[in-house]
N, CA, C and O atoms as a Maestro MAE file, in Angstrom:
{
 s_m_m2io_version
 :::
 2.0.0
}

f_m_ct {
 s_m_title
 :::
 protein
 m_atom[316] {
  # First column is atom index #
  i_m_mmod_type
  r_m_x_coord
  r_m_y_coord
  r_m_z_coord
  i_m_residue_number
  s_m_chain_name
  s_m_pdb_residue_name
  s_m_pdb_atom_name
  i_m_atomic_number
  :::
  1 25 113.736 -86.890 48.671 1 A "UNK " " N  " 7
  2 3 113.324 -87.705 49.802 1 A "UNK " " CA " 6
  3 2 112.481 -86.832 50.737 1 A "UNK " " C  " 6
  4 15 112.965 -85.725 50.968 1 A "UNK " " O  " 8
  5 25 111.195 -87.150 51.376 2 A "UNK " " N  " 7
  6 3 110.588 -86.263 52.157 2 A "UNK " " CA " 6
  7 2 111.101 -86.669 53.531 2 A "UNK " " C  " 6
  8 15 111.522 -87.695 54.066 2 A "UNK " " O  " 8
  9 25 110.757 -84.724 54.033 3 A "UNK " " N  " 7
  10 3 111.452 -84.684 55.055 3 A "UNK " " CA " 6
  11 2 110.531 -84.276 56.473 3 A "UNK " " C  " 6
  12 15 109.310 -84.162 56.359 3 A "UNK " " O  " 8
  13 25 111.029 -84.120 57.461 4 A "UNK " " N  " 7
  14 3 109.939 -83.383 58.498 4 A "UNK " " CA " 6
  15 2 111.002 -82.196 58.920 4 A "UNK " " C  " 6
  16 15 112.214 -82.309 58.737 4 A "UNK " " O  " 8
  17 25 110.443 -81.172 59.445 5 A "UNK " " N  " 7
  18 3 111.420 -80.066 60.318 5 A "UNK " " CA " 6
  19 2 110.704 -80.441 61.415 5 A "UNK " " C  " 6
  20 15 109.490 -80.599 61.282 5 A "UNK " " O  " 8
  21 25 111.121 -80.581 62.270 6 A "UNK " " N  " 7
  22 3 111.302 -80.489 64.182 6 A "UNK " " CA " 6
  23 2 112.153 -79.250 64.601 6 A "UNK " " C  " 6
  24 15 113.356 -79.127 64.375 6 A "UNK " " O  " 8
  25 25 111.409 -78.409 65.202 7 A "UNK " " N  " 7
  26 3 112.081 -77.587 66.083 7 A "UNK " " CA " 6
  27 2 112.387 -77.614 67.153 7 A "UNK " " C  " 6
  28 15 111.511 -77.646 68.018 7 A "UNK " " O  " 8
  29 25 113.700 -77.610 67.485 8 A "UNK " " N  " 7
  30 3 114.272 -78.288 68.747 8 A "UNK " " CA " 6
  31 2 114.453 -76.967 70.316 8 A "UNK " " C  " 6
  32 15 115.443 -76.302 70.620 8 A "UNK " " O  " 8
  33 25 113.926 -76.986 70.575 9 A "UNK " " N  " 7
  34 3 113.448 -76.093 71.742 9 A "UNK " " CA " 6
  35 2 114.070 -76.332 73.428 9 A "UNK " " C  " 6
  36 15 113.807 -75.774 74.492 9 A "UNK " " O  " 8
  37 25 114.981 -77.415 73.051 10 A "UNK " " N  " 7
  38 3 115.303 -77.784 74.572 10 A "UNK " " CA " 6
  39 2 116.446 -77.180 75.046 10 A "UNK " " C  " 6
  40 15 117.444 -77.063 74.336 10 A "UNK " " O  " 8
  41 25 116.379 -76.696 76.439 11 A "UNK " " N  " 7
  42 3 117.494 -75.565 76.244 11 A "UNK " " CA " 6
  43 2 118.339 -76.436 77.856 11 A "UNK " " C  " 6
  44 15 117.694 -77.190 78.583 11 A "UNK " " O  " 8
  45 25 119.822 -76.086 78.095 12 A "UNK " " N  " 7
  46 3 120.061 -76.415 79.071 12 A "UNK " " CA " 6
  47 2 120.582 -75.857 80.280 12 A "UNK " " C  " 6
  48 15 120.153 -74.752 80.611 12 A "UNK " " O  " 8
  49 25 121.664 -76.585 81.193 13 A "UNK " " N  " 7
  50 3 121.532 -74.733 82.210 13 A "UNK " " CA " 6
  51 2 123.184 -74.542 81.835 13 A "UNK " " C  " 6
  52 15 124.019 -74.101 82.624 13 A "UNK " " O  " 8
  53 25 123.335 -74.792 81.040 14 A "UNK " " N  " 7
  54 3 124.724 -74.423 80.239 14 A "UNK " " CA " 6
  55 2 124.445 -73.520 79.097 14 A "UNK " " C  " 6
  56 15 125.437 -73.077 78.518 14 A "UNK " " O  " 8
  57 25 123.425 -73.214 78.726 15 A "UNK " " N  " 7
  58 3 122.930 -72.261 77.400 15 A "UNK " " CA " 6
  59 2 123.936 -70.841 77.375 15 A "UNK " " C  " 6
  60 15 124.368 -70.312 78.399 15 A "UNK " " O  " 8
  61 25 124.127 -70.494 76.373 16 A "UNK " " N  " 7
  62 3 125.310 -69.007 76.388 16 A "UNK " " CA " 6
  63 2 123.923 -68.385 75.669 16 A "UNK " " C  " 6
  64 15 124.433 -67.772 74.732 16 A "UNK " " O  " 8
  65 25 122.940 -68.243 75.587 17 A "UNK " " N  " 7
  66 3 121.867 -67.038 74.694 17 A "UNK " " CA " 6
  67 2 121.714 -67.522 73.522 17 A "UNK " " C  " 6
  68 15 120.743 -67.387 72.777 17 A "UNK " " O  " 8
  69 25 122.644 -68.074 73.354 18 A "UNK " " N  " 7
  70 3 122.779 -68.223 71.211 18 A "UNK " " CA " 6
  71 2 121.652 -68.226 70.439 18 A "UNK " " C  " 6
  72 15 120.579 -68.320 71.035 18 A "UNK " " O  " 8
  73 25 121.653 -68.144 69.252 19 A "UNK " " N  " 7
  74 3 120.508 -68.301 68.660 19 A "UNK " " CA " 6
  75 2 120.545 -70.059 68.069 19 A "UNK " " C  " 6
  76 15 120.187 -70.547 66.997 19 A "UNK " " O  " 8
  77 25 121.019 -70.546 69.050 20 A "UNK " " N  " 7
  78 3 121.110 -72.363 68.391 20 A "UNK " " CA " 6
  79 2 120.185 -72.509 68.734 20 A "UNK " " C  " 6
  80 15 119.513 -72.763 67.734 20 A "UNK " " O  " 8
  81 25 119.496 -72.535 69.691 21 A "UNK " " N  " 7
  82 3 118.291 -72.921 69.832 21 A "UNK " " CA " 6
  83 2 116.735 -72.598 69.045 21 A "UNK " " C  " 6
  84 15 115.639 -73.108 69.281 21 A "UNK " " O  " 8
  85 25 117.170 -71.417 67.904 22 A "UNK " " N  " 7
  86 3 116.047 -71.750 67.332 22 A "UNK " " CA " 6
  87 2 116.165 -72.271 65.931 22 A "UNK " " C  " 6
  88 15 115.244 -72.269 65.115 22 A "UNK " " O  " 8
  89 25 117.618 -72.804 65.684 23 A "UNK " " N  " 7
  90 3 117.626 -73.879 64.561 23 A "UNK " " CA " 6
  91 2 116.937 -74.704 63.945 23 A "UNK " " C  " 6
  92 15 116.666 -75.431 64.900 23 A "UNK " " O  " 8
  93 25 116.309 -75.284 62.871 24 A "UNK " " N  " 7
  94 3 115.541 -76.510 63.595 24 A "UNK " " CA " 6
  95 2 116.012 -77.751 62.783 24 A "UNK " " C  " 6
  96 15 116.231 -77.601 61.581 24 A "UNK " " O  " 8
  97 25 116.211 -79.188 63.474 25 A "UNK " " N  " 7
  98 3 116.541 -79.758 62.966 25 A "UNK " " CA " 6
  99 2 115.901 -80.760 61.787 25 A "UNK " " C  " 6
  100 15 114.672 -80.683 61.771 25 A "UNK " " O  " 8
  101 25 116.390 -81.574 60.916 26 A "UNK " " N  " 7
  102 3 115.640 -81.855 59.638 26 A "UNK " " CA " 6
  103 2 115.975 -83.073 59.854 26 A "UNK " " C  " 6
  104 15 117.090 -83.469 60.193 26 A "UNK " " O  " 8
  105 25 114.560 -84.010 59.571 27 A "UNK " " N  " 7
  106 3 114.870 -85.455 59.434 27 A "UNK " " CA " 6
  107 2 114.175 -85.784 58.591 27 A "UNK " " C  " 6
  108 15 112.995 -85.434 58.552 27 A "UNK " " O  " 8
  109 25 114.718 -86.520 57.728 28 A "UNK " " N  " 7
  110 3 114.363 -87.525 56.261 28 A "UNK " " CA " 6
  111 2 113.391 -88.399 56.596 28 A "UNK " " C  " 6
  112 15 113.737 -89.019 57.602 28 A "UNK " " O  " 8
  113 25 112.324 -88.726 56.199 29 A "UNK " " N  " 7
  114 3 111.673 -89.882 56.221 29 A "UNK " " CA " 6
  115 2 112.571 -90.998 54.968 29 A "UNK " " C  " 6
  116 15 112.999 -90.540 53.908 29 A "UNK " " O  " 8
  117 25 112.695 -92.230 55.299 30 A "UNK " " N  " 7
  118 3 113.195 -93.281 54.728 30 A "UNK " " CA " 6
  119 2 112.033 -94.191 54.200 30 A "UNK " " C  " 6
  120 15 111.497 -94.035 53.103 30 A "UNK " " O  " 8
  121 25 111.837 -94.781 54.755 31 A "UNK " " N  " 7
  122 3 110.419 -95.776 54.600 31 A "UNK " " CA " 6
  123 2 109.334 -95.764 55.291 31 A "UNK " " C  " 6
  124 15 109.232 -96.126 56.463 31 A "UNK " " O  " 8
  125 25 108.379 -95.299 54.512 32 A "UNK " " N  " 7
  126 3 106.497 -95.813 55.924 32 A "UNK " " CA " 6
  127 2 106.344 -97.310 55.462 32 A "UNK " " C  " 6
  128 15 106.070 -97.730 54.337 32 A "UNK " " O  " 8
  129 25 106.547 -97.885 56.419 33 A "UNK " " N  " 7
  130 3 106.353 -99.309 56.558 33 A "UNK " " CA " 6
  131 2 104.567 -99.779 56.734 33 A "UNK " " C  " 6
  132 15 103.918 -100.700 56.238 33 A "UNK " " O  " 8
  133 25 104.358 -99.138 57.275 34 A "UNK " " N  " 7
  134 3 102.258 -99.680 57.746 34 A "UNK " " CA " 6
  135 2 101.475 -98.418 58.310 34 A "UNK " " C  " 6
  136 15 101.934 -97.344 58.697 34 A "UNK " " O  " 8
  137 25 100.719 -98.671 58.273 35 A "UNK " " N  " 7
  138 3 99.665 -97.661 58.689 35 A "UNK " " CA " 6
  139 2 98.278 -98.370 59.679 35 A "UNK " " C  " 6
  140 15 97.427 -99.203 59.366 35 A "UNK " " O  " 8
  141 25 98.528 -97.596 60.997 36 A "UNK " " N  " 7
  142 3 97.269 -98.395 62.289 36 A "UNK " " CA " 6
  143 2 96.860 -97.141 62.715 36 A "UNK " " C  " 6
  144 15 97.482 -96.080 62.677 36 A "UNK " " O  " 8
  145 25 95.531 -97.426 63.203 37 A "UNK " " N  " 7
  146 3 94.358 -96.836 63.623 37 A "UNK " " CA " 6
  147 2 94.163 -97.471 64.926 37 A "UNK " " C  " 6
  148 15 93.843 -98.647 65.095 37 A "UNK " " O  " 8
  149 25 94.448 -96.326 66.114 38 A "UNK " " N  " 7
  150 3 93.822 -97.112 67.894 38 A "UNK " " CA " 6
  151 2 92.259 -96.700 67.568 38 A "UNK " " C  " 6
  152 15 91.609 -96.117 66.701 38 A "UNK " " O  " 8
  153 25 92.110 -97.262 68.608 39 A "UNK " " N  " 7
  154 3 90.509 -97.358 68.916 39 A "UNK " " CA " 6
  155 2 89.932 -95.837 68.988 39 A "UNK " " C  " 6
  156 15 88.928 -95.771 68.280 39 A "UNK " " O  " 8
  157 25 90.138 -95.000 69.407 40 A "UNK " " N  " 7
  158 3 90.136 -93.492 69.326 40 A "UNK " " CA " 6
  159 2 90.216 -93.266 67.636 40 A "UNK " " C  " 6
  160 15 90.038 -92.104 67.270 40 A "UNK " " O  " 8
  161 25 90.420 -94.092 66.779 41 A "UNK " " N  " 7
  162 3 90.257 -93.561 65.456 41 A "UNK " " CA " 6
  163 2 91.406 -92.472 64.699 41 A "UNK " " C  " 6
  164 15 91.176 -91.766 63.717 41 A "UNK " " O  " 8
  165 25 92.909 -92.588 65.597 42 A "UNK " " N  " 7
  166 3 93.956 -91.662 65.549 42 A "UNK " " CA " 6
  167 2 94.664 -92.333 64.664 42 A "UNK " " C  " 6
  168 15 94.903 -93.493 65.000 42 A "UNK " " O  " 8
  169 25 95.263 -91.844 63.200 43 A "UNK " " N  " 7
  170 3 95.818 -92.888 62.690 43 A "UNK " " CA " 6
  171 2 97.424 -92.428 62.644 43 A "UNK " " C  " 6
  172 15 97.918 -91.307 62.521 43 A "UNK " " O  " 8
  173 25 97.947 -93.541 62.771 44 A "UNK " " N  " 7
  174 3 99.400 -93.672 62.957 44 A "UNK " " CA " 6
  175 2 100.577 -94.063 61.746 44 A "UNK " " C  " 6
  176 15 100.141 -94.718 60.799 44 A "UNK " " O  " 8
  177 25 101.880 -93.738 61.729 45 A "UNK " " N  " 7
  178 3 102.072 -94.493 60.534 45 A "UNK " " CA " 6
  179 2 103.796 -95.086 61.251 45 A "UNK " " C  " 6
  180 15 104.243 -94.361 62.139 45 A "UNK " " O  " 8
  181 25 104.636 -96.304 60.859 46 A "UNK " " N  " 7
  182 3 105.111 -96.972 61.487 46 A "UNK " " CA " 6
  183 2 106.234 -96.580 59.992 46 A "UNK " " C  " 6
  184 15 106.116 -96.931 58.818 46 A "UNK " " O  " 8
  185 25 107.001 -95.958 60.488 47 A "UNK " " N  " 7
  186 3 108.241 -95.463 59.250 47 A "UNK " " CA " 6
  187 2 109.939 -95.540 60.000 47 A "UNK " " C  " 6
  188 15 110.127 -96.024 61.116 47 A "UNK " " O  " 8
  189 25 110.674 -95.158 59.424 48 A "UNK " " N  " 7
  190 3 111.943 -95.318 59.652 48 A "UNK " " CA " 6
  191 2 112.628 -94.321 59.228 48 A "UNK " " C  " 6
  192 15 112.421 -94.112 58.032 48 A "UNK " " O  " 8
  193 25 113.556 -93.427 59.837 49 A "UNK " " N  " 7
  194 3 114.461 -92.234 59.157 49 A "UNK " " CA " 6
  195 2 115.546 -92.632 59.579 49 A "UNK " " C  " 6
  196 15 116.017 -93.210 60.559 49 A "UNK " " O  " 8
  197 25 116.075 -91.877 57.910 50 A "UNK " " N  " 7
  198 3 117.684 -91.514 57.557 50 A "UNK " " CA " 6
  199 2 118.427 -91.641 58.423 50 A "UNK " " C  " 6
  200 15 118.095 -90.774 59.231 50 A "UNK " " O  " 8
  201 25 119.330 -92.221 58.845 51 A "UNK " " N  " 7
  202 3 120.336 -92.186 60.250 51 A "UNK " " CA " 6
  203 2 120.310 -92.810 61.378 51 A "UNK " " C  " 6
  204 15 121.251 -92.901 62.166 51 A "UNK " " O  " 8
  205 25 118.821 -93.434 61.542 52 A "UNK " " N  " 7
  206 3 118.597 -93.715 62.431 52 A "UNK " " CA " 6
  207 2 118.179 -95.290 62.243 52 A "UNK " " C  " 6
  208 15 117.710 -95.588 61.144 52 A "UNK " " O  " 8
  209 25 118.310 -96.304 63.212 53 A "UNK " " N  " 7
  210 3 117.886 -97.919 63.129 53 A "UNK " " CA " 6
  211 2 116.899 -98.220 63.792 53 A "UNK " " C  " 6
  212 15 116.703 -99.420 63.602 53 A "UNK " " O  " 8
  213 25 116.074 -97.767 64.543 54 A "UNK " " N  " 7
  214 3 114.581 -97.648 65.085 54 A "UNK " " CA " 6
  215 2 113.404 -97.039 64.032 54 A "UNK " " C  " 6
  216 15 113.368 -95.938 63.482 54 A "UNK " " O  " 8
  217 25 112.664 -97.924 63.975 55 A "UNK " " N  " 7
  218 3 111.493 -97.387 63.380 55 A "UNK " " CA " 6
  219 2 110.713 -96.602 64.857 55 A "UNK " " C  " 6
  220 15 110.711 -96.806 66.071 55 A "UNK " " O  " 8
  221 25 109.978 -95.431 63.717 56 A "UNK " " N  " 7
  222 3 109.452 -94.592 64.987 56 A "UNK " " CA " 6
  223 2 107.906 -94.877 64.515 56 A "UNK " " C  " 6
  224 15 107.794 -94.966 63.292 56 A "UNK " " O  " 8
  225 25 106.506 -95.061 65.382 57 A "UNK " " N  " 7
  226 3 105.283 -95.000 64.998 57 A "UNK " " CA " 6
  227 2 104.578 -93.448 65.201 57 A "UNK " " C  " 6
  228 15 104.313 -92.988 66.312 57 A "UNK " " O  " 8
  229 25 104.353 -92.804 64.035 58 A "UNK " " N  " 7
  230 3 104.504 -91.588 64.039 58 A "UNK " " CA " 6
  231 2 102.967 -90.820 63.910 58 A "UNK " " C  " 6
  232 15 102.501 -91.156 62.821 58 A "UNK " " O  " 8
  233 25 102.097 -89.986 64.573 59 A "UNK " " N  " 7
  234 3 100.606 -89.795 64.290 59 A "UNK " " CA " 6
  235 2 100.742 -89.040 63.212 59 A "UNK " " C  " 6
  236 15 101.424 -88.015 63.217 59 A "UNK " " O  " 8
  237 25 99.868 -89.640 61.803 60 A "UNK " " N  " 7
  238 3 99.755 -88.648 60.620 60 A "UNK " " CA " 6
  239 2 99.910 -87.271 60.582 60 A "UNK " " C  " 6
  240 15 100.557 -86.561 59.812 60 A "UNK " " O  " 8
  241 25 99.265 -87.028 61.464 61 A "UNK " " N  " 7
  242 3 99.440 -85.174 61.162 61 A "UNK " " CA " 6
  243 2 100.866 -84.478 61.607 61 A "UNK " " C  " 6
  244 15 101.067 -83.266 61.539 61 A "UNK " " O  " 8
  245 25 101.871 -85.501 62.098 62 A "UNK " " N  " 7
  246 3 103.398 -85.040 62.621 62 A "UNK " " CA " 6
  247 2 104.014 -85.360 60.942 62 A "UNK " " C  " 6
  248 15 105.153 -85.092 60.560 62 A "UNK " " O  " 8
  249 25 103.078 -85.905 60.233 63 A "UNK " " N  " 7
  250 3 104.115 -86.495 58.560 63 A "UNK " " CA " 6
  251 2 103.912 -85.105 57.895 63 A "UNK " " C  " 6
  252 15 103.356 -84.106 58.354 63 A "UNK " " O  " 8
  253 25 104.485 -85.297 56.743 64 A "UNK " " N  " 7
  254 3 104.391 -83.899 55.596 64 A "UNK " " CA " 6
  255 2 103.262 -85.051 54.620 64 A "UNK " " C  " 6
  256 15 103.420 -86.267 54.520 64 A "UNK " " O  " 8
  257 25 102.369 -84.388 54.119 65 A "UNK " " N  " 7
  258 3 100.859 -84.863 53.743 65 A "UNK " " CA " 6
  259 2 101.722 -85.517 52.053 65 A "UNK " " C  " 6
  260 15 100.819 -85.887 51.303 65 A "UNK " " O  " 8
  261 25 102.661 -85.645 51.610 66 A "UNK " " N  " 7
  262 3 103.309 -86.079 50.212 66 A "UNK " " CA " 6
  263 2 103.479 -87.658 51.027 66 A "UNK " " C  " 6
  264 15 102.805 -88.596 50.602 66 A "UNK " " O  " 8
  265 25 104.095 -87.791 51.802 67 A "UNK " " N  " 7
  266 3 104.707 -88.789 52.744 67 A "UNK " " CA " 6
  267 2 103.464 -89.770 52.665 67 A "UNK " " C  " 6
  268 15 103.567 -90.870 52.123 67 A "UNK " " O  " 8
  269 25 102.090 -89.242 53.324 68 A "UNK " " N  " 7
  270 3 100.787 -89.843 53.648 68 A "UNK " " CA " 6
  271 2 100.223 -90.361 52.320 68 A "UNK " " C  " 6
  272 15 99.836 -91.529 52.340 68 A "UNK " " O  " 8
  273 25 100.121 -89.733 51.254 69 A "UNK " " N  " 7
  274 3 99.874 -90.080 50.077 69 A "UNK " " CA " 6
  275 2 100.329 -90.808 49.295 69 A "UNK " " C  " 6
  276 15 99.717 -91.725 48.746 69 A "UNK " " O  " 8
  277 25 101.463 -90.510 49.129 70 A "UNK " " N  " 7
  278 3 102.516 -91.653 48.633 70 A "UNK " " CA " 6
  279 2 102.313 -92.994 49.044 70 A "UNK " " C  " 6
  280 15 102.429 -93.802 48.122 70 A "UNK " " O  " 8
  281 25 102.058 -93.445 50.099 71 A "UNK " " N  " 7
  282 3 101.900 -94.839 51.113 71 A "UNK " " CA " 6
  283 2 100.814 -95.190 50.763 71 A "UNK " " C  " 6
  284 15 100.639 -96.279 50.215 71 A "UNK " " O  " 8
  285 25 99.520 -94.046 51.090 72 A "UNK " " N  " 7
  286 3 98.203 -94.760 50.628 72 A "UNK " " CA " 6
  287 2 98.136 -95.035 49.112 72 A "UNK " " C  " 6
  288 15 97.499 -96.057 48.856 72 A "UNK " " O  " 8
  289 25 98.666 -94.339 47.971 73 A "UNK " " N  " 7
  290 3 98.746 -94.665 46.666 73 A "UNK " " CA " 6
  291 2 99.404 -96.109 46.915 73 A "UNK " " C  " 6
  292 15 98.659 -97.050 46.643 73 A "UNK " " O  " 8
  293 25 100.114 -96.286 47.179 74 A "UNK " " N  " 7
  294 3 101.191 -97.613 47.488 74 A "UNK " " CA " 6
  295 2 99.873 -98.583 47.939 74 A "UNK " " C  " 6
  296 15 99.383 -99.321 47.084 74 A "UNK " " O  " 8
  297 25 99.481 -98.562 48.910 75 A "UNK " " N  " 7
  298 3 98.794 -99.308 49.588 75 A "UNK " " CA " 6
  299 2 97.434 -99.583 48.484 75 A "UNK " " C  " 6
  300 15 97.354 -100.707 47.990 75 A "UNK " " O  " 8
  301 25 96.918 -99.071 48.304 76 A "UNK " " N  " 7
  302 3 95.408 -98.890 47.435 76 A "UNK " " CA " 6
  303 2 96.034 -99.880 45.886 76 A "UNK " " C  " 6
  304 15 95.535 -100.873 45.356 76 A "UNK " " O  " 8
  305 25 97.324 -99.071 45.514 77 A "UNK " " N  " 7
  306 3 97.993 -100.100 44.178 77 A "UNK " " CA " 6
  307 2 97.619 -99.209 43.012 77 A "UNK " " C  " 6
  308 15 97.327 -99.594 41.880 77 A "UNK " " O  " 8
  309 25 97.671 -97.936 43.464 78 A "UNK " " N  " 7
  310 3 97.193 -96.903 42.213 78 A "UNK " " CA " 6
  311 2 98.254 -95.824 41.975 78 A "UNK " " C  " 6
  312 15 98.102 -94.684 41.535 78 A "UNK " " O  " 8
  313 25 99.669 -96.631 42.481 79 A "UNK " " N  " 7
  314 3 101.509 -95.670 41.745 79 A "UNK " " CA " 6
  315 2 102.031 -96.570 40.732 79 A "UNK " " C  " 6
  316 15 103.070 -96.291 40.135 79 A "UNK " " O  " 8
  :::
 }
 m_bond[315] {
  # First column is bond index #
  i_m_from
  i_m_to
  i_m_order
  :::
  1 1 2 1
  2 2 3 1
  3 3 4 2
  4 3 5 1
  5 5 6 1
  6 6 7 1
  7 7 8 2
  8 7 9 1
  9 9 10 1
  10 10 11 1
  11 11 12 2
  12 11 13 1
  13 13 14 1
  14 14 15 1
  15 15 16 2
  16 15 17 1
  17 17 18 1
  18 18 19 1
  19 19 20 2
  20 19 21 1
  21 21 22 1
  22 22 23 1
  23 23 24 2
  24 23 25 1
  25 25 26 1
  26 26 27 1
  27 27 28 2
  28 27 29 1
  29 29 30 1
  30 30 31 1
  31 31 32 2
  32 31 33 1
  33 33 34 1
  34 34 35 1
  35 35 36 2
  36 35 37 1
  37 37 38 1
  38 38 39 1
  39 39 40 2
  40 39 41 1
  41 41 42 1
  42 42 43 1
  43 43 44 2
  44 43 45 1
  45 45 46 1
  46 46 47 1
  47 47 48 2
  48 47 49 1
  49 49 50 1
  50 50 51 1
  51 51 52 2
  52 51 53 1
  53 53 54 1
  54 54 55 1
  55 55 56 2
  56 55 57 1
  57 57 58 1
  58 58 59 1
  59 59 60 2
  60 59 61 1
  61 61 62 1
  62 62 63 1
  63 63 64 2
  64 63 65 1
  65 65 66 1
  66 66 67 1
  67 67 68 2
  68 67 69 1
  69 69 70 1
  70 70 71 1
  71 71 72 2
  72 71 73 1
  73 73 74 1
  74 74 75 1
  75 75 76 2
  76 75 77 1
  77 77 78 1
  78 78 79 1
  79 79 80 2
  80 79 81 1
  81 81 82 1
  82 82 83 1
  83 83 84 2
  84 83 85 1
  85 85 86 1
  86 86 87 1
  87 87 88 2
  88 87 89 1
  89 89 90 1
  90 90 91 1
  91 91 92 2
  92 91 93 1
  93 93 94 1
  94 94 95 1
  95 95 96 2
  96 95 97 1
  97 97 98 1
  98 98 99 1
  99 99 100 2
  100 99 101 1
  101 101 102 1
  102 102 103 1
  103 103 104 2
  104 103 105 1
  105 105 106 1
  106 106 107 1
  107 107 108 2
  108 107 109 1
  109 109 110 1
  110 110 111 1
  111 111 112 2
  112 111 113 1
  113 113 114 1
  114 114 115 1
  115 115 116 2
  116 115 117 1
  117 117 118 1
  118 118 119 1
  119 119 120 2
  120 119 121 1
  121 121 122 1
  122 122 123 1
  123 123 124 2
  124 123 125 1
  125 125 126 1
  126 126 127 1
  127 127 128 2
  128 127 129 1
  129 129 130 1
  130 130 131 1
  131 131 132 2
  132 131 133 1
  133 133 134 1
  134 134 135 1
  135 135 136 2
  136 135 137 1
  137 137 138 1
  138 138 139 1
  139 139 140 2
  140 139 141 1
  141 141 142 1
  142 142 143 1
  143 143 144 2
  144 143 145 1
  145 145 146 1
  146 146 147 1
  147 147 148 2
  148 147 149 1
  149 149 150 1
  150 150 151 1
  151 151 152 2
  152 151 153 1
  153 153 154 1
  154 154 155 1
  155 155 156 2
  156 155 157 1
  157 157 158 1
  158 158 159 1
  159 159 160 2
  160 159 161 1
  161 161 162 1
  162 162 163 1
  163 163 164 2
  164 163 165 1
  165 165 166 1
  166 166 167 1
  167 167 168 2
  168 167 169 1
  169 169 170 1
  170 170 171 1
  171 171 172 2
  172 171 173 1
  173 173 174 1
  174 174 175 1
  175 175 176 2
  176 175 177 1
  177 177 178 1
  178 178 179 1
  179 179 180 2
  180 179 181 1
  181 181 182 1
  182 182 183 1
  183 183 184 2
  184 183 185 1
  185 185 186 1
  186 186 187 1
  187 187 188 2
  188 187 189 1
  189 189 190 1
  190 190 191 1
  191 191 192 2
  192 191 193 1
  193 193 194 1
  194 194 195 1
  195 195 196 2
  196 195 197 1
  197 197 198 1
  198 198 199 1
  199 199 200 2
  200 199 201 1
  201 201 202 1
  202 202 203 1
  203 203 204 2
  204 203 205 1
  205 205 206 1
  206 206 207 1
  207 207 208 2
  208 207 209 1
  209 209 210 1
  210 210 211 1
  211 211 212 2
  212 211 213 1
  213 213 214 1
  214 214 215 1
  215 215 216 2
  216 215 217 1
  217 217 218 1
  218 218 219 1
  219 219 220 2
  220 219 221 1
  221 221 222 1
  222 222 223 1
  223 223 224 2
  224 223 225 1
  225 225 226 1
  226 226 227 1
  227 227 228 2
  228 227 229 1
  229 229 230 1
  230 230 231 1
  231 231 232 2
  232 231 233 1
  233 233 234 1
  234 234 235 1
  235 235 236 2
  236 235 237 1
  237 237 238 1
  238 238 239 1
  239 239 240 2
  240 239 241 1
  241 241 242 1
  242 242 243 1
  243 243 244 2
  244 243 245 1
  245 245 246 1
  246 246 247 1
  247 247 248 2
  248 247 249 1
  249 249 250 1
  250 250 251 1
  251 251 252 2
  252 251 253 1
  253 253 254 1
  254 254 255 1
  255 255 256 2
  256 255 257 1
  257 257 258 1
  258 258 259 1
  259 259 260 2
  260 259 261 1
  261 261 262 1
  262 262 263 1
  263 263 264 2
  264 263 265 1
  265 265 266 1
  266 266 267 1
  267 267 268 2
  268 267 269 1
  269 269 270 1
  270 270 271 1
  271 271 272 2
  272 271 273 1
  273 273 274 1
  274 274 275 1
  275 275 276 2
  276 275 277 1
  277 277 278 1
  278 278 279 1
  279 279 280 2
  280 279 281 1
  281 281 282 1
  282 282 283 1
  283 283 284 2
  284 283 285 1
  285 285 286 1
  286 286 287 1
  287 287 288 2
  288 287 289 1
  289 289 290 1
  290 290 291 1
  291 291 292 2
  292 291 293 1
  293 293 294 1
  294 294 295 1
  295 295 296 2
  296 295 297 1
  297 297 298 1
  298 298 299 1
  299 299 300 2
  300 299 301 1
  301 301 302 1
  302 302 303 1
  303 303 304 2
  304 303 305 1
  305 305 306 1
  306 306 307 1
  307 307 308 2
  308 307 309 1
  309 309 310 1
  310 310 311 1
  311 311 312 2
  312 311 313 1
  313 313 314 1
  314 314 315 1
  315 315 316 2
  :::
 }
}
């Protein structure tokens, strides 16, 4: 299943030093549902992850480029 890493960087005023903060956390892509383009020509893709019940609309270059391909093969009708 493709995934994204996010590195989670937010620290609070309770922090002890740890090295938790440079963990990073991993989220599954589940389904890319559609793919939109704003007027700026930025293209977006409208997917859903593992765990979660909100679809998020996500700008291509935040996806892993297997993710992007996969959809447009899908979309075009050439998987």
């Amino acid at each position: 299943m493709p995934s994204l890493n996010v590195s989670d960087h937010s620290t609070s005023s309770e922090d002890d030093g740890s090295d938790c903060e440079n963990q990073d956390n991993l989220y599954l892509v589940d389904t890319v549902y559609a793919k939109k383009t704003n007027v700026e020509g930025a293209i977006f893709y409208l997917v859903s992850w593992v765990g979660y019940e909100r679809l998020a609309l996500q700008p291509a270059e935040d996806l892993p480029h297997n993710v992007i391909a996969e959809f447009d093969q899908e979309e075009l009708g050439t998987v």
